[in-house]
C-alpha positions as CSV (number, residue, x, y, z in Angstrom):
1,X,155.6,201.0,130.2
2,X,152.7,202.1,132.6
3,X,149.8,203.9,131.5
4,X,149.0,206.2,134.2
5,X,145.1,207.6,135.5
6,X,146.3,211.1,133.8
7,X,147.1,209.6,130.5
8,X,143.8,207.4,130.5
9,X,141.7,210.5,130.9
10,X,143.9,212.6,128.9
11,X,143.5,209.8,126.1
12,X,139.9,209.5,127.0
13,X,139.0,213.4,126.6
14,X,141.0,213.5,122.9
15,X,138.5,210.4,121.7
16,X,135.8,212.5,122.9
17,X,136.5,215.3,121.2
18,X,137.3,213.1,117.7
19,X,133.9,211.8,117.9
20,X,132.1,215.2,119.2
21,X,134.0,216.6,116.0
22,X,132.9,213.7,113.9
23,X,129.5,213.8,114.8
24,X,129.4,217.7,114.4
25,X,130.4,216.8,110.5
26,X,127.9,214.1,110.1
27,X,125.1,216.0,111.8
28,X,125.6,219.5,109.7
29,X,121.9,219.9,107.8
30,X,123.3,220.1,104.0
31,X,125.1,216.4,104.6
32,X,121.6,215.3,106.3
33,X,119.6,216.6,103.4
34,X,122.2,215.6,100.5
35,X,122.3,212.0,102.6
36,X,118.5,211.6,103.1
37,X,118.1,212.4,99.2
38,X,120.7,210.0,98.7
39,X,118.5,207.2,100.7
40,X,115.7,208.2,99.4
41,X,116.9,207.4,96.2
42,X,118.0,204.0,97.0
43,X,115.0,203.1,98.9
44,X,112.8,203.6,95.6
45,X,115.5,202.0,93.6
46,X,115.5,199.1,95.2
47,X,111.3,199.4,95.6
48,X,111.2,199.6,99.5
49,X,108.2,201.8,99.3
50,X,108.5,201.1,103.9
51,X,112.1,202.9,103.8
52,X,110.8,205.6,101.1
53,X,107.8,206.5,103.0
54,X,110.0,206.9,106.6
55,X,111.4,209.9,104.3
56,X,108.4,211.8,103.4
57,X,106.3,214.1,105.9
58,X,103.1,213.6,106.8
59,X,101.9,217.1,105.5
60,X,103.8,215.9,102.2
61,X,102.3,218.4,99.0
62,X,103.5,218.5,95.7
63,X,103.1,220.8,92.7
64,X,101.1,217.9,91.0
65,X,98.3,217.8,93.8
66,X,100.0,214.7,95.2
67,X,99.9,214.0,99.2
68,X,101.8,211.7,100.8
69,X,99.6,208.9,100.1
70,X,99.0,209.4,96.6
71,X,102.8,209.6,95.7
72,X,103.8,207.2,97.5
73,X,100.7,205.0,96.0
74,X,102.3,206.9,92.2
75,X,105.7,205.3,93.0
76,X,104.2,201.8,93.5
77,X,102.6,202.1,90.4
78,X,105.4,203.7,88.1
79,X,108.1,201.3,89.3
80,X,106.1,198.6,89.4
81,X,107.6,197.5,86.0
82,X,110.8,199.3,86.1
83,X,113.7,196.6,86.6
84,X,117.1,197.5,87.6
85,X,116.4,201.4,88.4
86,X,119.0,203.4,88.8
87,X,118.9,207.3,90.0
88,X,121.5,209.3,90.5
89,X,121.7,213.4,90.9
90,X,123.8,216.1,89.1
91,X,124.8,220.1,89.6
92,X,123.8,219.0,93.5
93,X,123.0,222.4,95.7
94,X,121.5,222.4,99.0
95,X,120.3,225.5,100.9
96,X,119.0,225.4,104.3
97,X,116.8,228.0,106.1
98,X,116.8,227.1,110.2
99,X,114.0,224.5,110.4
100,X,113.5,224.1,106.4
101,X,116.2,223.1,103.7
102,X,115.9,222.7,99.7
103,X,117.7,220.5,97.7
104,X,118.3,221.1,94.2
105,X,119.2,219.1,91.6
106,X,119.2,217.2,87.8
107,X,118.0,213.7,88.4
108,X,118.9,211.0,85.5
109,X,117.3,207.5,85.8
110,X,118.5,204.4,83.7
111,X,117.1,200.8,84.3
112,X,116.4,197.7,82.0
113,X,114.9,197.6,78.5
114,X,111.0,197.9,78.6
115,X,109.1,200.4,77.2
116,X,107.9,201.6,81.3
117,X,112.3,202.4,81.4
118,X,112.1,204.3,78.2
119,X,109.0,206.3,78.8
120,X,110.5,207.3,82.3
121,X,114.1,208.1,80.8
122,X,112.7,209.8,77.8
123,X,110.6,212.3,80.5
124,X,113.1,212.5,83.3
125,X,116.9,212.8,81.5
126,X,115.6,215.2,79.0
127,X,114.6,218.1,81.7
128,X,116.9,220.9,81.7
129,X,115.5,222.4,84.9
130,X,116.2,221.0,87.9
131,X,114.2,219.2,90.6
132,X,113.3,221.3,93.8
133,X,112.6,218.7,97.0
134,X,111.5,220.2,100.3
135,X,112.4,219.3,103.3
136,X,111.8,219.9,107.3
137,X,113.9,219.5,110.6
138,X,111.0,217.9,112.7
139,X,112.6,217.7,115.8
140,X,115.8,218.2,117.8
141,X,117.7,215.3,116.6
142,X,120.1,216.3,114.0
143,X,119.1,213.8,111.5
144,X,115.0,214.4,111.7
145,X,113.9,215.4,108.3
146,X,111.7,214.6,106.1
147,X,110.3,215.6,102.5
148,X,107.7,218.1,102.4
149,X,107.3,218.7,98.7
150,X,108.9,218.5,95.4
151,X,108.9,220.3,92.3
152,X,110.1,220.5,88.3
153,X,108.8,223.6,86.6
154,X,109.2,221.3,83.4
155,X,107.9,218.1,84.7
156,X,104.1,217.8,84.3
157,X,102.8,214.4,85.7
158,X,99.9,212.2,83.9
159,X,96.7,213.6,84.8
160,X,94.8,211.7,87.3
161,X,92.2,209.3,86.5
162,X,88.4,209.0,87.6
163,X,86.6,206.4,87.3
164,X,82.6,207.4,85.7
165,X,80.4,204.5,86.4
């Protein structure tokens, strides 16, 4: 059997188009955003506060008054004695908007047994509205976004602390 130049390219041209078709699926923004969340997730999970903060914008705001430095400093702090995290999403819905996206969403955490665990699960699991994150394409690249923002209309975070010397 010979394999001729015009079955090479013919060949050649049908693997293009499985991979151009491919990476058309991959790229769509809802599996980006749902994906991202998804990493985002198992960046703080696994307390790799370097991968988590690749996720979140520079212009990052929250409904709590957090930027991105102070949540990602939060995060440090509120998983610092959390062992064996686990965070996983429910009633998943994402809606994208050209350049901007939301992902919606009922977040449950589990973990180990320590009181740190059972504050977090007692506050998170027991929401019944979901979590709103926001996020941004950046640039032209397909898979360029980052958090902007996140919200829980029932979620109100500690109060932060100043120090009065």
């Amino acid at each position: 059997m010979t394999i001729s130049l015009r079955g090479l390219f013919c060949g050649g041209i049908a693997a293009a188009v499985c991979v151009g078709l491919f990476l058309l699926w991959l790229w769509r923004p809802e599996r980006q955003i749902k994906r991202h969340t998804e990493n985002l997730f198992h960046a703080i999970e696994h307390k790799d506060w370097t991968a988590a903060a690749s996720f979140i914008a520079d212009d990052y705001h929250d409904q709590w008054g957090d930027d991105r430095a102070r949540v990602l400093e939060r995060m440090r702090e509120g998983f610092r004695y959390v062992r064996g995290l686990q965070i996983s999403a429910s009633r998943v819905s994402v809606q994208v908007h050209q350049r901007r996206a939301q992902w919606s969403g009922r977040i449950w955490v589990d973990g180990g047994q320590s009181e740190v665990t059972e504050l977090l699960k007692e506050q998170v699991n027991s929401l019944t509205t979901p979590f709103k994150l926001d996020w941004r394409h950046l640039s032209a690249k397909p898979w360029d976004w980052r958090l902007v923002g996140a919200s829980n209309s029932g979620l109100e975070a500690p109060a932060q602390s100043t120090d009065v010397n």
